[in-house]
C-alpha positions in Angstrom: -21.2 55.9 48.4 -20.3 58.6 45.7 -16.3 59.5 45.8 -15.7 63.2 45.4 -11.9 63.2 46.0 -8.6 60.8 45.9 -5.7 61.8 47.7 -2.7 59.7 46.1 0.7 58.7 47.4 3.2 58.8 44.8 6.0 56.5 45.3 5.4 52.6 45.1 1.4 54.0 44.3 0.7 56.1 41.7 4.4 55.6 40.3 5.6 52.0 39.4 9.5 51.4 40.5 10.6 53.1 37.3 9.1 56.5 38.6 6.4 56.1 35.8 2.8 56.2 35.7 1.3 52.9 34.6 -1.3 53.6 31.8 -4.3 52.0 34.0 -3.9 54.5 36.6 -3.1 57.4 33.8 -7.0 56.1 32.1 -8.8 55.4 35.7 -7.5 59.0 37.1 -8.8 60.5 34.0 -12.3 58.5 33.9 -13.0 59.4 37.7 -12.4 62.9 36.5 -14.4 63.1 33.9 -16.8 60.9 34.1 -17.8 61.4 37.7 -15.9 64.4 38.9 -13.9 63.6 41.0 -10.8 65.5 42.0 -7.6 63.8 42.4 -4.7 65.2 44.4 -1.0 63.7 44.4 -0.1 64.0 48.1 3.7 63.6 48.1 6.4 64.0 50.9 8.4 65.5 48.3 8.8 69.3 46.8 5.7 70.6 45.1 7.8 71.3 42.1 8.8 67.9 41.3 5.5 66.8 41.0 5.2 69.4 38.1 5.6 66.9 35.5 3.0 64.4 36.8 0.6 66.7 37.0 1.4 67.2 32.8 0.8 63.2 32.8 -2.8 63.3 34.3 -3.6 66.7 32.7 -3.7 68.5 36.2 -1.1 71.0 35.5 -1.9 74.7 35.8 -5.2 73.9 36.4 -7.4 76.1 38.6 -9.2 74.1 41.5 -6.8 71.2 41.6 -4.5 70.8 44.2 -1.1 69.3 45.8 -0.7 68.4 49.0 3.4 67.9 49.8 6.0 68.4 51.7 4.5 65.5 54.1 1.4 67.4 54.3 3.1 70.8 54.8 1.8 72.7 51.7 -1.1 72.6 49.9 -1.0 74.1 46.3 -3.3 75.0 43.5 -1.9 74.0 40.4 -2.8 77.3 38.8 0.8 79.1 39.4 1.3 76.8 41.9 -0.6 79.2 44.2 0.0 78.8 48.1 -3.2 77.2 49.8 -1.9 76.9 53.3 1.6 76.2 54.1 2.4 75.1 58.1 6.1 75.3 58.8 8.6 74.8 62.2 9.4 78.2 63.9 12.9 79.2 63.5 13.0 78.9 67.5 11.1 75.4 66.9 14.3 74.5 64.3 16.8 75.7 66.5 15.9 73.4 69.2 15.5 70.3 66.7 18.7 70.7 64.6 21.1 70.8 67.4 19.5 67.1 68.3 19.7 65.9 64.7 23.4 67.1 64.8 24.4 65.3 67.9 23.4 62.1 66.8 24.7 62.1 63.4 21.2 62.1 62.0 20.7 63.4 58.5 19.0 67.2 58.3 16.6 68.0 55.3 15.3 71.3 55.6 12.7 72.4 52.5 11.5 76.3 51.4 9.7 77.1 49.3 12.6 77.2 46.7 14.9 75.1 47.8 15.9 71.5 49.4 19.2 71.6 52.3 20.5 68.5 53.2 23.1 68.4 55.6 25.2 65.1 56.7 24.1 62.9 53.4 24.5 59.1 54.2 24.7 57.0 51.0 21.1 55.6 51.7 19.4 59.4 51.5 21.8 60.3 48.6 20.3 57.1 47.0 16.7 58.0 47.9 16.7 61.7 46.9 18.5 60.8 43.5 16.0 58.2 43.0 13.0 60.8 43.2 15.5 63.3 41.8 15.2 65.6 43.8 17.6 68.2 43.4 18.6 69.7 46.2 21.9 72.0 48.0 24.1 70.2 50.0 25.2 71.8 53.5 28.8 70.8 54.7 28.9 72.7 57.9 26.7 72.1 60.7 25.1 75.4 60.9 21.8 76.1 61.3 21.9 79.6 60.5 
């Protein structure tokens, strides 16, 4: 069987507990590459632009036909300029039928665009978490969907 593609988690997978790329994954990525051609694609539940400086790590950055996959799944990128793929998103009916559930059950909201992170009703754990991947992100103090 010939591998022609390697989707890659990055927390606690590609990235050691220090948010660093071990050197044997930095060479093997690069050696499947190059020496057999296949394409590696972070998949991420996180913001396509953090992964900016990975993709500097394993040479993918700005590179045409390579590829994200974040957001959980919800974009898919080309390096190059970051250019949209296919992006599937909630409906702003869809949202507004979600967030009033979220909001009476004290649940934490994370709502990402294409430019920007909104959290709303950040519990110590997820203010951990999003500092951890550093994510940087606005912080919503009113309920408000709008």
């Amino acid at each position: 069987m010939t591998y022609q593609l390697i989707f890659c988690d990055l927390d606690e997978t590609l990235l050691d507990k220090n948010r660093e790329i071990p050197t044997k994954n930095i060479e093997a990525i690069k050696k499947a590459k190059n020496e057999y051609g296949v394409k590696f694609v972070c998949a991420t539940g996180r913001h396509y632009s953090i992964v900016q400086n990975i993709l500097k790590e394993l040479d993918l950055y700005d590179k045409e036909n390579e590829y994200v996959c974040s957001l959980n799944g919800a974009l898919l990128t080309e390096n190059k300029a970051n250019n949209i793929i296919r992006l599937s998103y909630l409906s702003y009916e869809d949202a507004c039928k979600i967030i009033p559930f979220a909001l009476n059950h004290d649940l934490c909201i994370e709502l990402y665009t294409l430019d920007h992170t909104y959290i709303y009703n950040l519990n110590d754990d997820e203010r951990k978490r999003v500092h951890h991947v550093g994510l940087d992100f606005i912080e919503i103090m009113d309920g408000s969907h709008d």
